[in-house]
C-alpha positions, 0 to 999 in steps of 0.5 A: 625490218632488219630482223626480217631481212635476217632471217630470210638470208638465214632460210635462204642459206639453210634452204640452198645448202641443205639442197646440195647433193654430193653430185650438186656440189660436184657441177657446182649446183644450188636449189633454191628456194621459191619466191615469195612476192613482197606485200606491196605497199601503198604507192604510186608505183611498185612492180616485182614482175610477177606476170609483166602485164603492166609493161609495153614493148614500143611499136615506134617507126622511123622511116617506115621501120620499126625503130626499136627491134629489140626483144623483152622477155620476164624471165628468171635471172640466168646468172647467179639466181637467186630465187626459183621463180623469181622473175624481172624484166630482161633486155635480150638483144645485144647491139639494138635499140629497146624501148618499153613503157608502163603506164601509171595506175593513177597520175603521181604529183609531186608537188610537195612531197618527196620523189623517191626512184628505186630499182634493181639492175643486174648485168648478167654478161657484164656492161661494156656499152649500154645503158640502164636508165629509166625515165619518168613519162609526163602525164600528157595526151602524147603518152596516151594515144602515141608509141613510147620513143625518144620523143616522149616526154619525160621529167626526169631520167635516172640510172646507169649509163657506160659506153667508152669514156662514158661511166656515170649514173644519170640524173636529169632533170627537165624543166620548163621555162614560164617565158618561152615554153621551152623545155631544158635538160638539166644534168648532173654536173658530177655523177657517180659511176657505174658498179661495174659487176655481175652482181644485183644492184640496187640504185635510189634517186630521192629528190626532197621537198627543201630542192635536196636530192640523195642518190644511193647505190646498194645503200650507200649515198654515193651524191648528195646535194642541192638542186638550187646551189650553183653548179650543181646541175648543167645547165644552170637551174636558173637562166643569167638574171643579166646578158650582154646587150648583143646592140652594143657596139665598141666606140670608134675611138676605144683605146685597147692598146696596151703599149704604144711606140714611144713618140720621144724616140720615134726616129731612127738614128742616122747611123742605123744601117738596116741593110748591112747584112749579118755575115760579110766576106773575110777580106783578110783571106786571098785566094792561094796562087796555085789555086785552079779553078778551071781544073774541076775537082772530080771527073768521071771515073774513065775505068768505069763501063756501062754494067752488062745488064743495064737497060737504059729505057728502065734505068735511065742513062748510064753516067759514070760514078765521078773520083777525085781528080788527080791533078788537084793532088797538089793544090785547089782545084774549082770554083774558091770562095772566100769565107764569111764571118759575123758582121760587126756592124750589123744591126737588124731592123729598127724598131721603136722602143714601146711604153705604156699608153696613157690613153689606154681604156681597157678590154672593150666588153658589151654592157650588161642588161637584163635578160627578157627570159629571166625566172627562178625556179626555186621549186624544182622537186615540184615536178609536172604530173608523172603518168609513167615509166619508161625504158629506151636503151641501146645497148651491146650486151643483152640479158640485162635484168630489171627487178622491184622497180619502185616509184613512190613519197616514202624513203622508209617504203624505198628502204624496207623494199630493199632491205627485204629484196635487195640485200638478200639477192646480194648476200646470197649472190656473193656467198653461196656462189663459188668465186670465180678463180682467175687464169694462171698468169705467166710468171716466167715471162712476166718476171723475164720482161720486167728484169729487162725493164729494171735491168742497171736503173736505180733511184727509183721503184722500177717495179711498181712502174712496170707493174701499174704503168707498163703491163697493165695498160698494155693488156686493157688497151689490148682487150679494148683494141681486140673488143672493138675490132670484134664489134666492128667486124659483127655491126660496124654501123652500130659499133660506130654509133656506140663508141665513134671515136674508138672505133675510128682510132681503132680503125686508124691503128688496124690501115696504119698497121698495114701501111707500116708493114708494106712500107717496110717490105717495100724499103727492103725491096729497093734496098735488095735491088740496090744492094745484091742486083748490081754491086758497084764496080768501083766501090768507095775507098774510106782510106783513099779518100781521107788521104786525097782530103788531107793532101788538099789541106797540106796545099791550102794557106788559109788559116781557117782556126782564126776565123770563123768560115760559114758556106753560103750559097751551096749548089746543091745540085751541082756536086760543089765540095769545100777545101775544108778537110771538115766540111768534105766529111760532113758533105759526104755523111749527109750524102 
């Protein structure tokens, strides 16, 4: 067969090169050779779309609207063809629900046998958020005598599926439970991501007989494993064989403390004094005798006038800026405090020392008993009847092609279909069209930023940081931001419904934007009316003021190097001011 799939790439390749003209090659154009249908094999399932009548778009309402708007058409690729007249089935609606169905010739069991799920997908404008995923439909009345929808029972769901952080090819598994009926979704706890390319793609599920499951991507095994060993799907195949008894109460007298106070030393000595606090009055320091603490150390500025253009109504009423009060040039003046320091006696608070509890039992926990709806499904692979296939999608790009959809027991079946398909269309795609050269990049600006990022560093290869770290972030999450923003504006229900939590980041980031921009306008606003309406008439003088402190301090008899001073009690309100040279600088630096 590998001959055959020789030769064919070879025809194909002749065919389109010896139908280049020189005009065609100028614009970039390729004849291509006709399509010719593969011999369908025996199987349950196998369709090269030809004339679509197998398929079915769904008519499904919801609240009295049709619930998938969503248009299908069988058409030729648009991008990159491959082959003239060679048609697939193709989504063609962007941002909407699609739903189309096909039923069975005759009912495919697979009891015993092995499942084998191959078909084609092409994302001719690329996948940013969709899907592609096809379902196989439980064969039941349901199927039958109602439209194709979500509800429709399937048994397994196999295929690619990428939106925001969402990258993976899906493979679940529905299952029924022998005790309560009910149905259970079982995922593959560690899917294989999506081929993120323009190109034709070629995806395969085979599940076997022995509960093995193989998926393929273009031929490639990309996960393989058992369907019964454990964490392999998610939920677990099987139920706990054991649960905790949810009757189970923890006994009154169940000991869980670790530690417990130690009853040898329970008592608090006698000289613990728990009430001397941490910092006490130097009494060591006394209050200068020259000291005046009825004369205040600043007083309104008497030179200072009201500004001609106050307006008391809109700038309240005008109180004059204060100075340093000249008498107390020569010694202190308001209120003096004595400094604090540490207490040598302090203590804190009593506590009494812990040890371990000798009646210590353990973490209580609830006993274990067996589950009532306990079964082993050991059989997996031995699906209910399967009576179609199924395909409900939402996605934000249309022309999304379906080709040479396979359902079917035979591996080797799966194989030849793809050798004789699949790996033509991908040679051809990947060699007879002319690759896509990317944009010039700006290597001036590139290498004037990346000297400023690297500039008087080393240690390290700064280079290498900016390239993976620093740029390229920057531009994805750039394209990602402008993507979503575009979305948003287009269908803002739909984006929300597709990618909730970038696009309510997204959102925050644009109305943060807007609020960072008008604070700031604001806070030059008020800055330029402080600054250049009304200049101050008596301005603050650095040097004035340093030599007003260091006379304070010449007239001070405290030896404050030797002990430590804390302030306590400050009046924030009232403009209080330390005899500490120090501590006026730092009051006036956080002023």
């Amino acid at each position: 067969m590998l001959c055959l799939r020789d030769i064919a790439v070879a025809a194909l390749l002749t065919s389109a090169s010896a139908s280049l003209t020189p005009e065609s090659e100028a614009s970039n154009e390729i004849s291509l050779a006709d399509f010719e249908p593969l011999e369908a094999p025996t199987v349950a399932f196998f369709d090269q779309f030809i004339d679509g009548s197998n398929w079915k778009a769904s008519l499904a309402k919801k609240d009295d609207e049709f619930a998938y708007v969503g248009k299908w058409e069988f058409e030729e690729a648009s991008y990159q063809p491959t082959f003239k007249g060679d048609k697939g089935l193709v989504l063609k609606s962007e941002a909407a629900h699609h739903a189309i169905s096909a039923l069975l010739p005759q009912t495919f069991d697979n009891t015993n046998h092995t499942l084998v799920l191959q078909y084609e997908v092409k994302f001719q404008k690329g996948l940013a958020c969709g899907g592609a995923y096809i379902k196989l439909l439980s064969e039941n009345e349901d199927l039958h005598s109602n439209e194709f929808s979500g509800e429709t029972d399937y048994q397994v769901m196999f295929g690619p599926d990428k939106c925001g952080s969402t990258n993976k090819v899906h493979f679940i598994i529905r299952r029924k439970s022998p005790i309560t009926g009910e149905y259970e979704e079982k995922h593959l706890a560690a899917p294989p991501s999506v081929k993120q390319n323009k190109y034709t793609n070629l995806y395969t599920l085979i599940i076997h007989p022995n509960q093995d499951f193989e998926i393929r991507i273009n031929g490639v095994t990309s996960k393989a494993g058992s369907l019964l060993t454990e964490g392999v799907l998610k939920p677990g195949l099987n139920p706990s064989a054991q649960i905790e008894d949810v009757n189970d109460k923890k006994p009154e007298d169940w000991v869980d403390e670790l530690f417990i106070p130690d009853p040898e030393n329970s008592v608090k000595p006698a000289d613990w004094d728990e009430d001397a606090p941490f910092f006490i009055v130097d009494t060591s320091v006394v209050k200068p005798t020259d000291w005046d603490e009825t004369i205040p150390l600043y007083i309104p500025d008497p030179e200072s006038t009201k500004p001609v253009d106050w307006d008391d109504e809109e700038d309240g009423e005008f109180v004059a800026p204060e100075i340093f009060n000249p008498e107390c040039e020569s010694h202190g003046c308001g209120e003096w405090r004595a400094p604090k320091i540490k207490n040598p006696n302090y203590v804190g608070e009593w506590v009494a020392p812990m040890i371990e509890n000798p009646a210590y039992a353990g973490e209580w926990a609830s006993r274990l008993v067996d589950n009532p709806v306990y079964y082993e499904d050991l059989s997996p692979s031995n699906l209910e009847p399967i009576g179609g296939l199924g395909l409900e999608l939402w996605t934000m790009q249309a022309d999304i092609l379906f080709d040479n959809i396979y359902l079917g027991h035979s591996v080797e079946e799966a194989e030849m279909i793809g050798n004789s398909t699949f790996v033509v269309k991908r040679h051809f795609e990947e060699t007879a069209y002319p690759k896509k050269t990317e944009a010039p990049k700006r290597p001036v600006k590139d290498e004037q930023q990346k000297s400023i990022f690297t500039s008087g560093i080393t240690g390290y290869d700064y280079a290498e940081i900016w390239e993976t770290r620093v740029k390229k972030p920057a531009r994805y999450y750039l394209a990602h931001y402008r993507r979503i923003t575009a979305l948003l504006m287009k269908d803002p229900l739909a984006q929300f419904t597709a990618e909730p939590v970038l696009s309510f980041f997204c959102l925050i980031g644009f109305f943060s934007s807007f609020a960072v921009t008008f604070g700031l306008l604001g806070v030059v606003s008020f800055l330029a009316s402080k600054f250049f309406t009304r200049a101050p008439k008596h301005p603050f003088n650095l040097e004035e003021f340093k030599t007003e402190a260091k006379a304070i301090r010449d007239t001070q008899e405290i030896k404050s190097t030797e002990v430590e001073v804390v302030e306590a009690d400050v009046d924030k309100s009232a403009k209080t001011t330390s005899t500490e040279p120090n501590n006026l600088t730092h009051r006036s630096n956080r002023e």
